[in-house]
Residue, then its C-alpha position, 0 to 999 in steps of 0.5 A: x219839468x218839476x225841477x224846471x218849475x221850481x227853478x223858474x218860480x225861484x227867480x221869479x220871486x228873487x226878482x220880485x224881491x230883488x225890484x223891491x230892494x233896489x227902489x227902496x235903497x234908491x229912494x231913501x238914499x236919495x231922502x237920506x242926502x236931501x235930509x243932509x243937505x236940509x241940515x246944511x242949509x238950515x241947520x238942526x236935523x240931528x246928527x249923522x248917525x240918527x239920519x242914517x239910523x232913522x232912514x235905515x229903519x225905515x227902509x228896512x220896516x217898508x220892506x219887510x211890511x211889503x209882503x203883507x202889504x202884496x198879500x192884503x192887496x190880493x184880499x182886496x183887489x180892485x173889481x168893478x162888483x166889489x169897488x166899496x170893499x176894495x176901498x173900505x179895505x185899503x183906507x184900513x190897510x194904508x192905517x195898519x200899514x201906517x201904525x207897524x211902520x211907526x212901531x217897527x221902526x220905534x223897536x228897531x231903534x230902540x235896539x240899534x241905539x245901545x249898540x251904538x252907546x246911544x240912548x234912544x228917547x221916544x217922544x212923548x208926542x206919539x200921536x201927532x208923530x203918527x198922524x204925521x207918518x200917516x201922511x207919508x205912508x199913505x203916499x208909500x203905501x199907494x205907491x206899493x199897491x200901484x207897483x203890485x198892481x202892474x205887475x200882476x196885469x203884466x203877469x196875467x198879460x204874460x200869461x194870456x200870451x203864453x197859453x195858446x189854449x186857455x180853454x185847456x189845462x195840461x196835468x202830469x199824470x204818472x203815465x204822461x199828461x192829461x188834458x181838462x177842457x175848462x168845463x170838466x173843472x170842478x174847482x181849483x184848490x191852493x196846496x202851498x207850492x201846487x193846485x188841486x184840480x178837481x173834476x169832479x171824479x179825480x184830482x190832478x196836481x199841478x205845478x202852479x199858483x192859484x193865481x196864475x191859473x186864474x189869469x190863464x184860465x180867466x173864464x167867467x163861470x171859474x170864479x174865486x170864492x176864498x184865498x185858496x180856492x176857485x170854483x165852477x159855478x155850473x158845479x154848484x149844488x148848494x150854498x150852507x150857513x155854518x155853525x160859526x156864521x160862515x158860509x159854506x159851498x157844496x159842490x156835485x161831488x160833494x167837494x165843500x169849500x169855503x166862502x170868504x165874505x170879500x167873494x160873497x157878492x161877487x159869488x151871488x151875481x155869478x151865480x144868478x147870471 
């Protein structure tokens, strides 16, 4: 079942890889021979090589940005409690995204020109080049979150589906399987390719993201509180200030995890209800 596991998490990152790399080579093949045919029409546009070389660069950085782009969506997802920060949080992401693609792209060039016997001269507008990839970006960028998005509603659509029995979660134990009704769970804990499911008395491993699990389960008192952790609200004991400034959850069985500041707002609501 573990191997099993393994192999189905494998295919499904290829996929989404393989998605990725499919629509970016598609476009920007397509940019690529718009590009050409400009050029024949209206003459200038730089030669064969710097076409190629630009909008292979550029293919190559948006992909490589996508990832991270994937992982400050999940920071900054879009809930109904939390919409200004979403906002605040992707007017900041879409300039961060702007600003590598430009400087990925000028590094890369940089070092394919002398491979080609080529110099490659960086223009000394460098900020109107930015403000004008920005407008282009953003465009990018919207549509990377929008893709994001619909796959992680079809996911967690899937996986509504697929879970006869949300209000459970099925362990392996090393004398067979566990089953933990929804209110035994204390809290959810990330460990890279596994969960932690606490209950309070025992700790359960489990072949799974965290962000599977929440879409399974998606009960309303089994909240997020940071990138790596879920918790059950009715488990709370005790909300902490840290040295540092942060804020900190103690839980009954004396479990303390971390309170991101995204999940700050959402958490006082939940927790008040």
């Amino acid at each position: 079942m573990k191997n099993d596991g393994q192999c189905n998490d494998f295919r499904r990152r290829l996929f989404e890889a393989g998605f990725f790399v499919v629509i970016v080579s598609v476009l920007w093949t397509l940019d690529t021979l718009t590009k050409f045919n400009l050029r024949e029409s209206q003459g200038g546009g730089g030669t064969d090589f710097q076409i190629i070389a630009h909008q292979a660069t550029s293919a190559l950085v948006v992909l490589s940005l996508i990832p991270v782009v994937a992982w400050w969506s999940s920071r900054f997802s879009w809930r109904r409690e939390a919409m200004l920060p979403a906002t605040v949080g992707h007017i900041v992401g879409s300039g961060l995204f702007a600003t590598a693609h430009y400087l990925l792209m000028i590094l890369t060039r940089v070092a394919i020109y002398p491979l080609y016997g080529r110099d490659f001269v960086f223009s000394g507008y460098w900020i109107q080049d930015l403000i004008v990839e920005y407008q282009k970006d953003l465009k990018i960028y919207i549509a990377i979150i929008g893709i994001i998005g619909a796959y992680r509603y079809y996911r967690k659509q899937e996986a509504a589906d697929v879970s006869a029995r949300p209000d459970r979660l099925i362990v392996q134990t090393g004398s067979g399987e566990t089953v933990i009704r929804q209110d035994e769970i204390e809290y959810l804990e990330s460990a890279r390719n596994y969960v932690v499911v606490g209950t309070g008395q025992k700790e359960y491993l489990i072949r799974e993201t965290l962000t599977n699990l929440e879409m399974i389960i998606n009960a309303e008192r089994i909240i997020r509180t940071h990138r790596s952790y879920l918790v059950n609200l009715d488990f709370v004991e005790e909300l902490r200030t840290t040295g540092s400034g942060g804020r900190q959850i103690r839980m009954r069985s004396g479990k303390q995890v971390p309170l991101s500041r995204s999940y700050r707002e959402e958490f006082r609501s939940k927790v008040t209800a």
